[in-house]
C-alpha positions as CSV (number, residue, x, y, z in Angstrom):
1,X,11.9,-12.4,1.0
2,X,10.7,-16.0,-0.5
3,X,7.0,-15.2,-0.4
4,X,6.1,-18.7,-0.8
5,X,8.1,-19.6,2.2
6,X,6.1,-16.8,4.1
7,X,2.8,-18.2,3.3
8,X,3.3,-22.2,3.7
9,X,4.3,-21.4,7.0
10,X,1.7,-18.7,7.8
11,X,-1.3,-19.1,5.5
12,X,-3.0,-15.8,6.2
13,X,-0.8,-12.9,6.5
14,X,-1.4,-11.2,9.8
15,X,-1.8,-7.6,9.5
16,X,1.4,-6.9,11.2
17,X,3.5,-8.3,9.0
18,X,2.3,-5.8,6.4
19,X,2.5,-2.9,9.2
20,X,6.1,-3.8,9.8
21,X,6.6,-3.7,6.2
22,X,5.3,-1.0,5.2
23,X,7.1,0.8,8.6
24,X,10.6,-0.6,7.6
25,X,10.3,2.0,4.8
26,X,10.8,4.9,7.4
27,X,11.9,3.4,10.2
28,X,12.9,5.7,12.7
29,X,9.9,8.0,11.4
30,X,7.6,5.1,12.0
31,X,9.2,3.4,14.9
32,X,10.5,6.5,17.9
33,X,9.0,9.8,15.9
34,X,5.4,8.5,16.0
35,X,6.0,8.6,19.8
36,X,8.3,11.5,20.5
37,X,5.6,13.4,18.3
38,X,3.1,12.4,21.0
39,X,4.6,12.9,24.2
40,X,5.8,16.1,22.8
41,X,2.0,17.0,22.4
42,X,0.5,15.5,25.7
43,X,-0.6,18.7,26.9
44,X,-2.8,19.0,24.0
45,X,-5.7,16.9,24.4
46,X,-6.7,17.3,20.8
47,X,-3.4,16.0,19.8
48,X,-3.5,13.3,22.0
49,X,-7.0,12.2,20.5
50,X,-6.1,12.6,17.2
51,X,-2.5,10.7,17.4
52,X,-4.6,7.8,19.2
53,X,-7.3,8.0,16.6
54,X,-4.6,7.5,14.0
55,X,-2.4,4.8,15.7
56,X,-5.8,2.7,15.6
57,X,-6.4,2.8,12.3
58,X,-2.9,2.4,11.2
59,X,-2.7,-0.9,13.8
60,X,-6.6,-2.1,13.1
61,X,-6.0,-4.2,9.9
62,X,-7.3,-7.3,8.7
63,X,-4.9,-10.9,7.9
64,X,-4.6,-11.0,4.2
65,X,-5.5,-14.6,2.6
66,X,-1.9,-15.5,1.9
67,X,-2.4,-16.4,-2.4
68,X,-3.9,-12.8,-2.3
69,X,-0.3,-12.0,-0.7
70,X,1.4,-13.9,-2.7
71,X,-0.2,-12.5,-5.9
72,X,0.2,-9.1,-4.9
73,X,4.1,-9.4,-4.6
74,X,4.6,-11.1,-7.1
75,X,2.3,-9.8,-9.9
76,X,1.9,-6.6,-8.7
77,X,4.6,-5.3,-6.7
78,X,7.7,-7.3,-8.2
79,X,6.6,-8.2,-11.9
80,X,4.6,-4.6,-12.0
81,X,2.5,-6.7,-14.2
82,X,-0.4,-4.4,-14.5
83,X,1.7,-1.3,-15.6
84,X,3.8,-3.5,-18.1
85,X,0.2,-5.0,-19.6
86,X,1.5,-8.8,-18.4
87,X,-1.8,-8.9,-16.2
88,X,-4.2,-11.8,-16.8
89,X,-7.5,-11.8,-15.2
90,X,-9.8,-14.9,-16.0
91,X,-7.7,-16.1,-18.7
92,X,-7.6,-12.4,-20.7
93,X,-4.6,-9.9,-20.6
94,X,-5.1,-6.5,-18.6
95,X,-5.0,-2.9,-21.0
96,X,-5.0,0.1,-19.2
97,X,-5.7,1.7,-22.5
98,X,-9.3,0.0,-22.7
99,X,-10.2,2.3,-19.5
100,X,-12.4,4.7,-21.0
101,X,-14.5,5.6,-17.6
102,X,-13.4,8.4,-15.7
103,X,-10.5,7.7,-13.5
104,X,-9.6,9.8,-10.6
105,X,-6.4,8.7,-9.2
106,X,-5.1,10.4,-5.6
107,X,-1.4,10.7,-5.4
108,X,0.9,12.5,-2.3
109,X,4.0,14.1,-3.0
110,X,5.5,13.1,0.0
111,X,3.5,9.4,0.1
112,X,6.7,6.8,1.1
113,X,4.5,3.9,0.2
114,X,3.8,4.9,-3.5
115,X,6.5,7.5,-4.6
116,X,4.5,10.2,-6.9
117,X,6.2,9.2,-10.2
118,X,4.7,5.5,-9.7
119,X,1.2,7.1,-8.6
120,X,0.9,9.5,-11.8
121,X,2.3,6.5,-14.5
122,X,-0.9,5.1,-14.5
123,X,-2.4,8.1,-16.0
124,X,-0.3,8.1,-19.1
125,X,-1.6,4.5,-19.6
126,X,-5.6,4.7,-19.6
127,X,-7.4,6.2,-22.5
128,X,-10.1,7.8,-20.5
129,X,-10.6,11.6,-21.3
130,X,-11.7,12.2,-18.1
131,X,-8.6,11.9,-16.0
């Protein structure tokens, strides 16, 4: 993907391009189970409110201004900038080892988007105590 093609032509990123993304990860999970798993359950009402609730949020983003797009995947997800200490903010270089505050990081096992190992690497990284 040449993300600098993708945001001359678009500007912002619309919120389903990210969606679609983040769904090509799992696709037939994300694309026909979401469904069957629905019209398996229709005779549950709870289940039916809960899978709508869900599908919302999943579907109810926001466009994402395209340099913040373009930053992200290529500092952040491609150059994984932050975790090698490449980051510059404002002209100084990011250390995860000046993090002395208390950091509480949420990680899933099963999380497709952010496999564990990269989740928990961070925490090797920060000096905090408190972790």
């Amino acid at each position: 993907m040449d993300v600098d093609k993708m945001v001359a032509a678009l500007g912002n990123i619309p919120p389903g391009v990210i969606e679609f993304g983040a769904k090509l990860l799992k696709p037939v999970e994300n694309f026909v189970g979401a469904y069957t798993h629905v019209l398996d359950n229709l005779a549950d009402p709870e289940a039916v409110e809960n899978w709508q609730a869900m599908h919302k949020w999943i579907h109810d983003g926001v466009p994402l201004t395209g340099e913040t797009f373009r930053q992200w995947v290529k500092e952040y997800i491609r150059g994984n900038e932050l975790i090698r200490g490449a980051h510059v903010v404002k002209g100084q270089r990011v250390n995860l080892a000046d993090i002395r505050a208390a950091l509480l990081n949420i990680a899933a096992k099963y999380d497709h988007l952010v496999p564990l190992s990269h989740s928990t690497s961070i925490m090797e990284l920060v000096s905090s105590p408190d972790k």
